[in-house]
VODRENRO-138820 format. One record per atom (N, C-alpha, C): residue number from 0; residue in one letter; atom name; x, z, y. Coordinates in steps of 0.001 Angstrom, whole numbers, plus 524288, in hexadecimal, padded with zeros to 5 digits. Atoms other than C-alpha are relative to their C-alpha. Layout:
<rs>
k,r,a,east,up,north
NUM,A,CA,X,Z,Y
...
</rs>
This chain:
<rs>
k,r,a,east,up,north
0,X,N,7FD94,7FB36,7FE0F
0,X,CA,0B323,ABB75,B2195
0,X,C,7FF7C,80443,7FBD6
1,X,N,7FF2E,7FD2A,80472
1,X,CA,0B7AE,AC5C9,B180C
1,X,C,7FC2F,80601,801F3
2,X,N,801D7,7FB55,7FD72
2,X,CA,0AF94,AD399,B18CB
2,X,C,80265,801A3,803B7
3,X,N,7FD49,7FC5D,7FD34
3,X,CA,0BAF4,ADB73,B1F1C
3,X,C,8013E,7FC6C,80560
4,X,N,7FF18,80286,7F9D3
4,X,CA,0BC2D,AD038,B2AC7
4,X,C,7F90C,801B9,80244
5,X,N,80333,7FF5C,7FE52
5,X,CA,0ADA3,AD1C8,B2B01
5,X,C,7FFA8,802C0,8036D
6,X,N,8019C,7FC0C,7FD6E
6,X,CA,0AD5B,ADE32,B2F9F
6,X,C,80312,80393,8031B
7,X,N,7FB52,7FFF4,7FB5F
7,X,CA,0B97A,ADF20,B37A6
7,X,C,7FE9C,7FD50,80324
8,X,N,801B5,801A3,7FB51
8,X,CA,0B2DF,AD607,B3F25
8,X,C,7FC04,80157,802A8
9,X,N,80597,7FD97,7FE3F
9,X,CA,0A43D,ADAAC,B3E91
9,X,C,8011C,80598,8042F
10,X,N,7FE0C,7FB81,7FC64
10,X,CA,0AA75,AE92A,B4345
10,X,C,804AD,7FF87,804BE
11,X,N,7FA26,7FE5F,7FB8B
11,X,CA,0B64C,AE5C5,B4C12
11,X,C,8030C,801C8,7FE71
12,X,N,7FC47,7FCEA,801AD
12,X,CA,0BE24,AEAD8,B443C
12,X,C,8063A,7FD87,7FFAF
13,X,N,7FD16,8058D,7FF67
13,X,CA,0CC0F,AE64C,B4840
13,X,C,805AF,803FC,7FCB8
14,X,N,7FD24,7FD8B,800C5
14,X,CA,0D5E1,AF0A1,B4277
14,X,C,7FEF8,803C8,7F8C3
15,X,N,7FFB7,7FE4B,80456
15,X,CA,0D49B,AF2FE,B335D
15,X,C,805BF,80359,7FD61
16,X,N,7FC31,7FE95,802DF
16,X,CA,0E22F,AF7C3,B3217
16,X,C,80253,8066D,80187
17,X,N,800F9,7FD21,7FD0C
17,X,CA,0E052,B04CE,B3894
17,X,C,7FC6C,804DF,7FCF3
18,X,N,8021B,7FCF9,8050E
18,X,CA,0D966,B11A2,B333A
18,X,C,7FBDF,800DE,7FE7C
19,X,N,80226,80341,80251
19,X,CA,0D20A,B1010,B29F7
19,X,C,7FA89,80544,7FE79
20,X,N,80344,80479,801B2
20,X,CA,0C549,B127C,B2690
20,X,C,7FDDA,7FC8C,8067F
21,X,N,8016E,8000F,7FB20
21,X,CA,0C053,B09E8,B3272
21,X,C,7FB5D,80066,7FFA3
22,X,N,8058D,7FF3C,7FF93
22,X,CA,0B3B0,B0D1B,B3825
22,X,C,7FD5C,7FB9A,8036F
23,X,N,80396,804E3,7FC0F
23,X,CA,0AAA1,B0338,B3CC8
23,X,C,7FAB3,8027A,801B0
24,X,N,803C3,7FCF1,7FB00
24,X,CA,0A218,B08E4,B480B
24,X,C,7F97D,7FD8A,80048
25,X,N,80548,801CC,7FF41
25,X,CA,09475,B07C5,B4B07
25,X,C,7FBC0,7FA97,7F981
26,X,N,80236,8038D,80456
26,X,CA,0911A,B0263,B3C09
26,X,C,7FDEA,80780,7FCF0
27,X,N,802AA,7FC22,80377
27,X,CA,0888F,B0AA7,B3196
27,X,C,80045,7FDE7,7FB80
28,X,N,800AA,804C5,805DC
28,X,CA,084CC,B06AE,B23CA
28,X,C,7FDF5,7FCF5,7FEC1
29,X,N,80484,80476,7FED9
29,X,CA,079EC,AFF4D,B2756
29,X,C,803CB,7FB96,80236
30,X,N,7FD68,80311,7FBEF
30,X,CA,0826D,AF84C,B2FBD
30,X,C,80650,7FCA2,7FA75
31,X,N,7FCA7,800B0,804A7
31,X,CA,08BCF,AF757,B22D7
31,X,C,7FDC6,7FC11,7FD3F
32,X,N,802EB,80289,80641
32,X,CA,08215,AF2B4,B1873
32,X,C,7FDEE,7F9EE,80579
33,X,N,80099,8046E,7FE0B
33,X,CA,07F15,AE7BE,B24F7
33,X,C,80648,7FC57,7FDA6
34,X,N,7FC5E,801F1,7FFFA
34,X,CA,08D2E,AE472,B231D
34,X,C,8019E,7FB3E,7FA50
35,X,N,80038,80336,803DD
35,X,CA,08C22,AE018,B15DD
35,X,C,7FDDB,7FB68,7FFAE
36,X,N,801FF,80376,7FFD4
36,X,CA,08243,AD856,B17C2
36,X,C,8039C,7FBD1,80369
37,X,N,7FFEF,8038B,7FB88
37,X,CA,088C9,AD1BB,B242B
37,X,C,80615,7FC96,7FA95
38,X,N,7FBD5,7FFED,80451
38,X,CA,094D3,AD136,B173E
38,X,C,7FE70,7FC61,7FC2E
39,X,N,80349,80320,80335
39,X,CA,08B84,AC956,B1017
39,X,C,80042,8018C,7F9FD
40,X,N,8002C,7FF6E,80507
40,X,CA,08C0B,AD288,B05BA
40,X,C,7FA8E,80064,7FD11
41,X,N,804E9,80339,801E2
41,X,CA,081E1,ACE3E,AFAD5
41,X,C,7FF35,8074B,7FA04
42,X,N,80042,7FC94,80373
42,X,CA,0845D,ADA91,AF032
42,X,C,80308,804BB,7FF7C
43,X,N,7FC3D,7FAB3,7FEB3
43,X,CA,08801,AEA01,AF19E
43,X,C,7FC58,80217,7FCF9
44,X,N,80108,7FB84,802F1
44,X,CA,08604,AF700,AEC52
44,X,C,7FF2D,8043E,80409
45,X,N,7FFDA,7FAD6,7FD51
45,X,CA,0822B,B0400,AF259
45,X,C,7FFD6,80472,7FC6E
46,X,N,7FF04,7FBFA,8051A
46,X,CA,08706,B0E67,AE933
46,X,C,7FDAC,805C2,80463
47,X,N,800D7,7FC03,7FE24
47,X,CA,07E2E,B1AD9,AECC2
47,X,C,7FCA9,7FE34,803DB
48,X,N,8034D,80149,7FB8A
48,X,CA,070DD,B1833,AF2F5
48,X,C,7FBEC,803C8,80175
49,X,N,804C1,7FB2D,7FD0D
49,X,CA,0689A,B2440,AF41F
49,X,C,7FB16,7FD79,7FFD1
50,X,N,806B0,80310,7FEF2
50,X,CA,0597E,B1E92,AF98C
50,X,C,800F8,7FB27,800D7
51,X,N,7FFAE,803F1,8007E
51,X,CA,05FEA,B10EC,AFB20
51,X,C,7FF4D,7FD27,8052A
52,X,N,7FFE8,7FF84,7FBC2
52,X,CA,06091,B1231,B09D8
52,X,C,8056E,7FA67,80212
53,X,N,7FC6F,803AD,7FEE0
53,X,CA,06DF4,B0A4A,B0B2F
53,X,C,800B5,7FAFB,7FC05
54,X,N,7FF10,80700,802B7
54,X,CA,06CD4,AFFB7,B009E
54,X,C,7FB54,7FCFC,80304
55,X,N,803E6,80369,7FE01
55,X,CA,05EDC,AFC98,B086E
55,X,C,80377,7FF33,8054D
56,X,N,7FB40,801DF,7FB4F
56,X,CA,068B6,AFAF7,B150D
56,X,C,80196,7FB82,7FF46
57,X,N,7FD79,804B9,800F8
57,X,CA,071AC,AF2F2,B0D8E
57,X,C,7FB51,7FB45,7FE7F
58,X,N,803C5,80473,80200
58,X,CA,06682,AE9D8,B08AD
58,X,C,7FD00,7FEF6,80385
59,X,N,80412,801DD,7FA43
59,X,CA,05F6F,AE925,B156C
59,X,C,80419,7FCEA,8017F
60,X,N,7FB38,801B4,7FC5C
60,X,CA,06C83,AE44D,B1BBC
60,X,C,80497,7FBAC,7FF3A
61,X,N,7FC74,803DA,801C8
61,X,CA,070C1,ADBAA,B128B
61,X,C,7FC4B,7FCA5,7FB82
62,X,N,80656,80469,8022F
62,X,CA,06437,AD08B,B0E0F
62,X,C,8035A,7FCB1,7FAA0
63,X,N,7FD7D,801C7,803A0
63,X,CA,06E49,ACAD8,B0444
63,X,C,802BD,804F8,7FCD0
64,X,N,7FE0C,7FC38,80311
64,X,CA,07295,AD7EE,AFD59
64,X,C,7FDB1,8000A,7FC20
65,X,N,80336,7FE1B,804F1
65,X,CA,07033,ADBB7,AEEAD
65,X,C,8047B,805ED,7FF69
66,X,N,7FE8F,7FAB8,8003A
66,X,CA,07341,AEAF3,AEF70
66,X,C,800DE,80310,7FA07
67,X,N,80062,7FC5A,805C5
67,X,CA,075EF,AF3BB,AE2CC
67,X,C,800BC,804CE,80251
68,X,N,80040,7F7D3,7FEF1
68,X,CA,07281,B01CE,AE79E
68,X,C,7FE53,8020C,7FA09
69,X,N,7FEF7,7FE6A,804B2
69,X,CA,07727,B09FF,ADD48
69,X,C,8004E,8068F,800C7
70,X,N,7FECD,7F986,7FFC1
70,X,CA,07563,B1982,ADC0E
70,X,C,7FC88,801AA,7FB8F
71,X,N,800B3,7FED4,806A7
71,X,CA,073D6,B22A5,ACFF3
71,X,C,7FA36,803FA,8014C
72,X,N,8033D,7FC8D,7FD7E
72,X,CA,0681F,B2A28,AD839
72,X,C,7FFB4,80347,7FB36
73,X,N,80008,7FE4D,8038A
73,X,CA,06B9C,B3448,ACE23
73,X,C,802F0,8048F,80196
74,X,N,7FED6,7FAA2,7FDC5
74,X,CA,06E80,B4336,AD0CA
74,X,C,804D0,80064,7FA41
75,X,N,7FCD1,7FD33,8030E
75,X,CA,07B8F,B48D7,ACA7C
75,X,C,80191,802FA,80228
76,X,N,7FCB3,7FD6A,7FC13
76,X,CA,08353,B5398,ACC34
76,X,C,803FB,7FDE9,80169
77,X,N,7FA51,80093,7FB72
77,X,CA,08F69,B52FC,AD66F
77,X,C,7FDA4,7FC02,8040C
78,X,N,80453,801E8,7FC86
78,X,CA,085F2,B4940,ADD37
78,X,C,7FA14,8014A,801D1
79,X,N,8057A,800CC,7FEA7
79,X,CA,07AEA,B4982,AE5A8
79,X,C,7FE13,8062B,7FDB3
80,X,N,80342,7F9A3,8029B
80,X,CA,0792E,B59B5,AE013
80,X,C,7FB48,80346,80307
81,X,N,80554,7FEB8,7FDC0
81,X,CA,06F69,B5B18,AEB61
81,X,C,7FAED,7FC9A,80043
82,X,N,80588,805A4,7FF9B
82,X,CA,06565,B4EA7,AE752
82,X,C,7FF2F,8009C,7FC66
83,X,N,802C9,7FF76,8044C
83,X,CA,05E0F,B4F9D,ADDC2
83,X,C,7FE65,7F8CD,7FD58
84,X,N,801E9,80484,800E5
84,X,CA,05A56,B45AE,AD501
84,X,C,7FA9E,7FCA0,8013D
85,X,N,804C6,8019C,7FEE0
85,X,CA,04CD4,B4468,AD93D
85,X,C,7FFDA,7FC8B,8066E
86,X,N,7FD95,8018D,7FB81
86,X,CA,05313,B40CA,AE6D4
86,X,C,8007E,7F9A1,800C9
87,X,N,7FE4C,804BA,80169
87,X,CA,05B3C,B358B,AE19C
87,X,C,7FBDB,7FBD4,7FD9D
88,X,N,803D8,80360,80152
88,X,CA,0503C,B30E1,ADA58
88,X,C,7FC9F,7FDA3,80598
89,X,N,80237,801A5,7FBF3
89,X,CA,0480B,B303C,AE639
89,X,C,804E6,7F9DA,80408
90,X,N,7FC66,80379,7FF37
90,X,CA,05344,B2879,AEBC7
90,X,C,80124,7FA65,7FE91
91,X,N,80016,804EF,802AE
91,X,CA,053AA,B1E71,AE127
91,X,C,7FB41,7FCC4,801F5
92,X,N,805CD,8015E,80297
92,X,CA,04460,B1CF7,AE1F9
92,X,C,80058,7FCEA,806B3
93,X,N,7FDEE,802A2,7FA32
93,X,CA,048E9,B1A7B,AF3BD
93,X,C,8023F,7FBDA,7FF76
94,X,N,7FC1E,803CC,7FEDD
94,X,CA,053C9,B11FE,AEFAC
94,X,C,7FC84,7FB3D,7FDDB
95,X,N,803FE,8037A,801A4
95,X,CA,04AF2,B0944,AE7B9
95,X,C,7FCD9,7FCAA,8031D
96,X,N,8033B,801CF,7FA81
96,X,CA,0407C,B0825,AF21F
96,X,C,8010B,7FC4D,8051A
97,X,N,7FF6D,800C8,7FD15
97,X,CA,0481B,B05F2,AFA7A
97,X,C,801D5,7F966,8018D
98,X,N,7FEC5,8039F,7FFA6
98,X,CA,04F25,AFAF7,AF627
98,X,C,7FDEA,7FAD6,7FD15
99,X,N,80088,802B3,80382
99,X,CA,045F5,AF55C,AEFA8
99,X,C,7FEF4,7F96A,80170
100,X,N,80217,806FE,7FE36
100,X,CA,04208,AE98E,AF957
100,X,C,803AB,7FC1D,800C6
101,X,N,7FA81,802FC,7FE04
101,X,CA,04FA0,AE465,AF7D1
101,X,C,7FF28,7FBDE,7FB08
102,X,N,80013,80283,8052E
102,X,CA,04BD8,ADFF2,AEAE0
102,X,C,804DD,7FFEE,7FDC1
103,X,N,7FB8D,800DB,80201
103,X,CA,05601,ADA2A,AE24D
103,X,C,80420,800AF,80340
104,X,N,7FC37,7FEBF,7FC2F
104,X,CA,0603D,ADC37,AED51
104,X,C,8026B,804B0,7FE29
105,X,N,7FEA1,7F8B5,8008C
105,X,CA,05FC0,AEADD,AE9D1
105,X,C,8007E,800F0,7F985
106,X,N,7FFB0,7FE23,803A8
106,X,CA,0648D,AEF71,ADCD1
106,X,C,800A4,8061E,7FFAD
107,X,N,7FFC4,7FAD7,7FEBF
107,X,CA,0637E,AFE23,ADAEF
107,X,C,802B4,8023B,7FB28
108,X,N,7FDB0,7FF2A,803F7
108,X,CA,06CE0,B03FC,AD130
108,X,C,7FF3A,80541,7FED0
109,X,N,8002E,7F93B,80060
109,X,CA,06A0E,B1288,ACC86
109,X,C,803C2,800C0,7FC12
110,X,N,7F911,7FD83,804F8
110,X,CA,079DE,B1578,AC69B
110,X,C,800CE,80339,804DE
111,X,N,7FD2F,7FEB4,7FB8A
111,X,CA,081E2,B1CF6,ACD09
111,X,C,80425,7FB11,800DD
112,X,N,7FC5D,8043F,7FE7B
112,X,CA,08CEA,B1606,AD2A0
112,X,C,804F2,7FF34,7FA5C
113,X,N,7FB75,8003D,80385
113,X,CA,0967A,B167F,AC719
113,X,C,7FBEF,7FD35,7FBE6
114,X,N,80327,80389,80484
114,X,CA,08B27,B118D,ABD8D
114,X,C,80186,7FB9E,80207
115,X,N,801B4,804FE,7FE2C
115,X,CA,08818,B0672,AC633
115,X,C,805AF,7FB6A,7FF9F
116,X,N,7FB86,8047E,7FF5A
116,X,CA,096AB,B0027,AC726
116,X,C,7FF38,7FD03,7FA94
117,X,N,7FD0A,804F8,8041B
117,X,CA,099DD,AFB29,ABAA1
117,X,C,7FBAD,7FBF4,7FE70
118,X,N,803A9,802CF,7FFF0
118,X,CA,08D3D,AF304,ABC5F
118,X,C,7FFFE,7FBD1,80547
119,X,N,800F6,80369,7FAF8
119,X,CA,09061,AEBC9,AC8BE
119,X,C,80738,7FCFC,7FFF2
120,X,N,7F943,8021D,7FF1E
120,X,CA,09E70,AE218,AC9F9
120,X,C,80313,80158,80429
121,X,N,7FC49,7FF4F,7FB58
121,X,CA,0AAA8,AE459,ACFE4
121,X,C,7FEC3,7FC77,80405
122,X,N,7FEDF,80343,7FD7E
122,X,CA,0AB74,ADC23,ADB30
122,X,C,7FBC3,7FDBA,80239
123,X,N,80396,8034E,7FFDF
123,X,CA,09D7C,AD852,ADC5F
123,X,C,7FBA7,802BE,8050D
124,X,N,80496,7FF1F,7FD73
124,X,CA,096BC,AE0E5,AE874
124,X,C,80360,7FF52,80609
125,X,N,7FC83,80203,7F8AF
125,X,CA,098F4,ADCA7,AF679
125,X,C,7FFD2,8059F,80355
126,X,N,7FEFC,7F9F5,7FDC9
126,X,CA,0978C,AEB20,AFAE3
126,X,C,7FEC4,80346,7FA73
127,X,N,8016A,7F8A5,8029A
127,X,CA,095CF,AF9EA,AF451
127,X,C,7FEAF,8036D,8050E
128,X,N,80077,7FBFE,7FC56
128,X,CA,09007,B0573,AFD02
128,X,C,80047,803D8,7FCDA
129,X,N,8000F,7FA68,7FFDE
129,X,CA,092DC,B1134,AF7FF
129,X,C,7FE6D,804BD,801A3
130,X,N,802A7,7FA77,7FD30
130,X,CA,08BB2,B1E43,AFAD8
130,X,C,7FD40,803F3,7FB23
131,X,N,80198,7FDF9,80468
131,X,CA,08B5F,B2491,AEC1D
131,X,C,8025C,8069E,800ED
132,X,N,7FF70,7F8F5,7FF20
132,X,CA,0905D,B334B,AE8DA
132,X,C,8064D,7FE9F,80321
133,X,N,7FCF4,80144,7FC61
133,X,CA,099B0,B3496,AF3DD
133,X,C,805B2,80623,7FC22
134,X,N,7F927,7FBE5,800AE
134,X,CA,0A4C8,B3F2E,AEAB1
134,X,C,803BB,7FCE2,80055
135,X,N,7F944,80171,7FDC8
135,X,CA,0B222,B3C61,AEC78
135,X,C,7FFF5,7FAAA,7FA50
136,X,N,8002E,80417,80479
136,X,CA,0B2CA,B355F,ADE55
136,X,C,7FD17,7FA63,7FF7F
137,X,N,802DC,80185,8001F
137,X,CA,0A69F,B2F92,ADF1D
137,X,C,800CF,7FA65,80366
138,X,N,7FF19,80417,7FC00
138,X,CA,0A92C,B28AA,AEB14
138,X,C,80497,7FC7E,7FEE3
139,X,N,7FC15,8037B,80069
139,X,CA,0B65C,B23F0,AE778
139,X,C,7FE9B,7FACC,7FAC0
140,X,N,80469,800B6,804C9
140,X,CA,0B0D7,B1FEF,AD908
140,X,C,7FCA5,7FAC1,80406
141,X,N,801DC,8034C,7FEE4
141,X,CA,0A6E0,B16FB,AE02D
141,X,C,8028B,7FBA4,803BE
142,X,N,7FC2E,802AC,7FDA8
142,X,CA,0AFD6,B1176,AEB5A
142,X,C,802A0,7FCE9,7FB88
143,X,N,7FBF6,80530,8040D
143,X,CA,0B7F8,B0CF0,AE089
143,X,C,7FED1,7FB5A,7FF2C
144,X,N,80049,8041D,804B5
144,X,CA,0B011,B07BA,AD652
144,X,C,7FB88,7FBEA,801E9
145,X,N,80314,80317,7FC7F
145,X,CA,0A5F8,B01F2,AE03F
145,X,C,80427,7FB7F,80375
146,X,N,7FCE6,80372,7FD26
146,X,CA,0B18D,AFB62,AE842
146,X,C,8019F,7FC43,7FBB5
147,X,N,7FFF3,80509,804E8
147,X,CA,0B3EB,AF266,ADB4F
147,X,C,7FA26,7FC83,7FD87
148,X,N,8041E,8034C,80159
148,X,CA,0A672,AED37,ADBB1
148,X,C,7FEAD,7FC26,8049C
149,X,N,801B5,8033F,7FC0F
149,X,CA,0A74D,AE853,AE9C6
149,X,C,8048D,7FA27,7FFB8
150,X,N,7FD9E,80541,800B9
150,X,CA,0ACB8,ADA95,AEBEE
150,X,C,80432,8001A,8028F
151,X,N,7F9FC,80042,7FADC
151,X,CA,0B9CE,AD78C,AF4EE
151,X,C,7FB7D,7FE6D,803BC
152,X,N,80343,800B2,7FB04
152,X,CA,0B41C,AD6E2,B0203
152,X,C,7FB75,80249,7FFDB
153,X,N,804C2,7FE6B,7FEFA
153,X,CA,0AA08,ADDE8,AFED1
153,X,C,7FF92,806F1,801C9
154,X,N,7FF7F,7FC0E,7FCD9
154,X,CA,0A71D,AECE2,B0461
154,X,C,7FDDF,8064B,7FB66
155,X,N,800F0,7FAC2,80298
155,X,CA,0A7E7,AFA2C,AFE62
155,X,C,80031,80369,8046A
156,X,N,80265,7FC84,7FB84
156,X,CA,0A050,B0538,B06F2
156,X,C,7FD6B,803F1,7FEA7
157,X,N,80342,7FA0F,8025C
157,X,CA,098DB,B11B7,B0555
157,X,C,7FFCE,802D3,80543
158,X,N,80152,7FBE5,7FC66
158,X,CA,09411,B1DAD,B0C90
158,X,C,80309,80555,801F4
159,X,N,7FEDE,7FB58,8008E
159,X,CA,095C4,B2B0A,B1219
159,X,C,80642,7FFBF,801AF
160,X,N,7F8D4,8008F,7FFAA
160,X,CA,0A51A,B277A,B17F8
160,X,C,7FFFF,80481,803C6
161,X,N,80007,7FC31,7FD03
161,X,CA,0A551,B3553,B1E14
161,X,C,80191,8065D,7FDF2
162,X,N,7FF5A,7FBAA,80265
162,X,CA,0A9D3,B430D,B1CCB
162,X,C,7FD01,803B8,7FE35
163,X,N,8047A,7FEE1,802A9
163,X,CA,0A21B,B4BF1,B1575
163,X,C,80237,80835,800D2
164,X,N,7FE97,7FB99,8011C
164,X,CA,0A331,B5D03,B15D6
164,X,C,802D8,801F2,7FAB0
165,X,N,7FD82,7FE9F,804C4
165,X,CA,0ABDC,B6489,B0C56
165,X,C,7FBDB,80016,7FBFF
166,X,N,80499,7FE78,80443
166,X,CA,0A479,B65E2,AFF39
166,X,C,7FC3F,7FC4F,7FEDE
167,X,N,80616,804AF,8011A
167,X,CA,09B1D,B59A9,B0157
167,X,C,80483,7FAA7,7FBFE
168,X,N,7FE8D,80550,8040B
168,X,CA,09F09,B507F,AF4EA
168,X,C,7FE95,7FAAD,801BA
169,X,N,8002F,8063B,7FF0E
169,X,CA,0A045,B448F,AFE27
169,X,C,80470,7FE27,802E5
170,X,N,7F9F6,8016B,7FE66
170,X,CA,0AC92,B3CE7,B007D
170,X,C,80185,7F9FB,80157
171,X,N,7FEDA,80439,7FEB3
171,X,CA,0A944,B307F,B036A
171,X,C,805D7,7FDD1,8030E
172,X,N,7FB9B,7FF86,7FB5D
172,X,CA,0B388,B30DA,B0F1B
172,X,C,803A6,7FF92,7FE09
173,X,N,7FC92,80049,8013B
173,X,CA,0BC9A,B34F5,B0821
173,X,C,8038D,7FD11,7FAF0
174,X,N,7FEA0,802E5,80240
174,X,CA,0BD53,B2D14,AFD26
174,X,C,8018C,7F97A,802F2
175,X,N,7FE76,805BA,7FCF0
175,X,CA,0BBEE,B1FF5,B050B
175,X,C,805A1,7FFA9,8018B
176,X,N,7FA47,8009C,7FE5F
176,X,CA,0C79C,B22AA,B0CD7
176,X,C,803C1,8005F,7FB6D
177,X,N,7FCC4,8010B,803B8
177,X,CA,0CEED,B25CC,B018C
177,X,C,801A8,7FAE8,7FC0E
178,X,N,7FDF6,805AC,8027D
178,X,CA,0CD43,B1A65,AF978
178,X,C,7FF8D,7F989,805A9
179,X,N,7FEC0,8045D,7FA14
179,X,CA,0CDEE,B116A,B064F
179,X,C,80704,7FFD3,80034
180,X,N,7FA2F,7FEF3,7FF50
180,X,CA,0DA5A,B17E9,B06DF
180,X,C,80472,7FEC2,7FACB
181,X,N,7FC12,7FFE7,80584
181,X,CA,0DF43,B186F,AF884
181,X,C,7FF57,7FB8F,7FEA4
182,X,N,7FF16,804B6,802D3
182,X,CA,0DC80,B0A00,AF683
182,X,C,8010D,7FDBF,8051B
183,X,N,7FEA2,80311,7FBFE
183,X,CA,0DFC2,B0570,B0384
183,X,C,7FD56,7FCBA,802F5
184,X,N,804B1,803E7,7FFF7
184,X,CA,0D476,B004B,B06F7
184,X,C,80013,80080,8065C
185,X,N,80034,8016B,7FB01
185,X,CA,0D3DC,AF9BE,B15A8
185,X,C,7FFD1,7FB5B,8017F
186,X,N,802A5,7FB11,7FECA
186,X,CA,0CDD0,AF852,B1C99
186,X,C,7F990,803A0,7FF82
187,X,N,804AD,7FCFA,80288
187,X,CA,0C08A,B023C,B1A6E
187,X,C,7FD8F,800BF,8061D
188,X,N,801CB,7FF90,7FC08
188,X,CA,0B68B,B043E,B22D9
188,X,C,7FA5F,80654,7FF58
189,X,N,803E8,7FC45,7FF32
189,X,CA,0ACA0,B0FDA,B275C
189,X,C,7FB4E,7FD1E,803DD
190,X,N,80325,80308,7FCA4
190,X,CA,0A10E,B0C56,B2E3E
190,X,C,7FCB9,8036B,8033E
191,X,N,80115,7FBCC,7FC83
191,X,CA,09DBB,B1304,B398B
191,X,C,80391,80138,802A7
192,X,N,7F949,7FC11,7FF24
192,X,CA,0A7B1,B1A9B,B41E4
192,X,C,7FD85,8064C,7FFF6
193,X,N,800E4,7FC44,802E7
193,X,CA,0A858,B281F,B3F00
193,X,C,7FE83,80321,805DB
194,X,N,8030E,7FDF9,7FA6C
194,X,CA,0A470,B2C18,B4DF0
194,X,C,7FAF7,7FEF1,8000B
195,X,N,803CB,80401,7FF4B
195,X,CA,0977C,B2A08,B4F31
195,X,C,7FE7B,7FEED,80837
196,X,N,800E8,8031D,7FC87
196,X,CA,0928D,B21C3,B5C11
196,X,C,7FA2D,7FFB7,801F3
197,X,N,805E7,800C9,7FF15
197,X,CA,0852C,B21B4,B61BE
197,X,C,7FFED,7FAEC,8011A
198,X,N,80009,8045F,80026
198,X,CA,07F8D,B1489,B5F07
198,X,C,8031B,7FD24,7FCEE
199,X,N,7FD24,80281,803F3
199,X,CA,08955,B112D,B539B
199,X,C,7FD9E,80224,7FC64
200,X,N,8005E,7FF3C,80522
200,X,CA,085D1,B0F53,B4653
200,X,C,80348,802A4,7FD38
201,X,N,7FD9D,7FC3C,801A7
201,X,CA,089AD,B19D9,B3DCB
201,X,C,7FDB8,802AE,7FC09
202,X,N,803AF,7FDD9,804C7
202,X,CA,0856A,B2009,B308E
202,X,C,801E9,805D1,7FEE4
203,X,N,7FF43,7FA5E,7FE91
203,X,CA,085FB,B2EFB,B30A4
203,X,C,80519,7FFD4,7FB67
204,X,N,7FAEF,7FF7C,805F5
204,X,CA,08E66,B2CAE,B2101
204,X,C,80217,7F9F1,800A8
205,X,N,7FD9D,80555,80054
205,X,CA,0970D,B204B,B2414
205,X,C,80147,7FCCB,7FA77
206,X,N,7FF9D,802B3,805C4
206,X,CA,097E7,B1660,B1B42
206,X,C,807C8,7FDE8,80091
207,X,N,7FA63,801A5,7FED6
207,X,CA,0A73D,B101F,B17F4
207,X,C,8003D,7FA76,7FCE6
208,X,N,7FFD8,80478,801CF
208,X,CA,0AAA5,B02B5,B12B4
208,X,C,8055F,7FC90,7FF05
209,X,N,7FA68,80348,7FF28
209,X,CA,0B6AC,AF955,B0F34
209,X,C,7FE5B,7FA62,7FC6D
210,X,N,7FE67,805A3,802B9
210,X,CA,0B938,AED1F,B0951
210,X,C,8035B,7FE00,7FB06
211,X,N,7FA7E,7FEE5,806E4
211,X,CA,0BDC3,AEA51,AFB53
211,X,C,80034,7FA38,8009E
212,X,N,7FB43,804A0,7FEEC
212,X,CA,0CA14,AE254,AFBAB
212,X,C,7FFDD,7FF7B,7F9B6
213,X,N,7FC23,7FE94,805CC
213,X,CA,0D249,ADDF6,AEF02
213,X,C,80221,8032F,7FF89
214,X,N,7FB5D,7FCC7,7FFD6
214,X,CA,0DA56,AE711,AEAEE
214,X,C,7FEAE,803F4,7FAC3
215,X,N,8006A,7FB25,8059C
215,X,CA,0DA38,AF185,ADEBA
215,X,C,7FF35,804A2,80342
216,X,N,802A5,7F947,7FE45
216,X,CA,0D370,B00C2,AE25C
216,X,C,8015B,80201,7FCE4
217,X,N,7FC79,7FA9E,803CD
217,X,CA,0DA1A,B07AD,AD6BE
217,X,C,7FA74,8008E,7FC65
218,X,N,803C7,7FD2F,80539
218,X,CA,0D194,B0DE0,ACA65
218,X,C,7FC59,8053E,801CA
219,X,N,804C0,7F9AC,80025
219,X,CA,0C723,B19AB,ACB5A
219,X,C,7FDD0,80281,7FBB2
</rs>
């Protein structure tokens, strides 16, 4: 069974041709990074890990994973202008710790995300999570050049799928839909529904996800 039957069947989902992004109810990210596993995926990326909180998720949830959490824990300006570097460091020194009983499983990369590509193959990771500097560029920029490292059938995803106040340099939202839209991409999924439910799973910053087909995405 191909991913995208997978999980048309796992959710109920009986109407992909309809608008689009769809939301799948009562799921979180925990409930995500299970999915992989249930996907039998064996090798991903989490671009942007902070204390190393969600790659220890994914590696609890998936006993056959070898993870590459990758972040530049490195203060610049136009990013991060309220963290200090002493912050991030602390962060690294968490992410470490944290993951360290994974052993070889866990690779920890300190690039940012644009170092780290031209060190990993097209075609070669059964997921990407995304959750790096969320600007408009930034985000598109990684969507891209991260969606040419995942495999066919395999899943490109990230954080934060939500609206944000005027002035706050975060656009996740709005980039997704856009290139969903400008490459045609369907169908995409959100996870969560955007009501929340007492007693449904639900992550305050939704995560979003799709499925890379064949097909050409254009230049960046």
């Amino acid at each position: 069974m191909g991913t995208l039957e997978y999980i048309l069947q796992k959710y109920k989902i009986r109407n992909i041709a309809g608008k689009l992004p769809i939301e799948i109810p009562d799921m979180d990210r925990e409930e995500l990074a299970k999915l992989f596993g249930e996907l039998t995926f064996k090798i991903g990326a989490e671009i942007g890990v902070e204390s190393g909180l969600y790659s220890d998720m994914l590696l609890t949830n998936n006993p056959s994973l070898h993870l590459l959490s990758i972040d530049a824990w490195r203060a610049y300006r136009g990013y991060r202008d309220h963290t200090s570097q002493q912050k991030l460091d602390r962060f690294y020194e968490e992410t470490k710790k944290i993951l360290a009983p994974y052993g070889s499983r866990s690779e920890i990369w300190k690039n940012s995300s644009a170092e780290a590509l031209p060190h990993i193959r097209d075609n070669s990771l059964d997921f990407v999570y995304i959750d790096a500097n969320h600007a408009f560029y930034n985000v598109a920029h990684d969507i891209h050049n991260w969606l040419k490292k995942v495999k066919v059938g395999g899943i490109i995803s990230g954080h934060d799928y939500k609206k944000h106040k005027p002035g706050v340099n975060i656009h996740v939202k709005q980039v997704v839909q856009a290139y969903a839209d400008s490459y045609f991409i369907r169908p995409w999924f959100v996870v969560g529904s955007q009501a929340k439910h007492e007693g449904w799973k639900r992550d305050d910053s939704r995560s979003w996800f799709w499925i890379k087909t064949e097909g050409e995405y254009g230049t960046l």
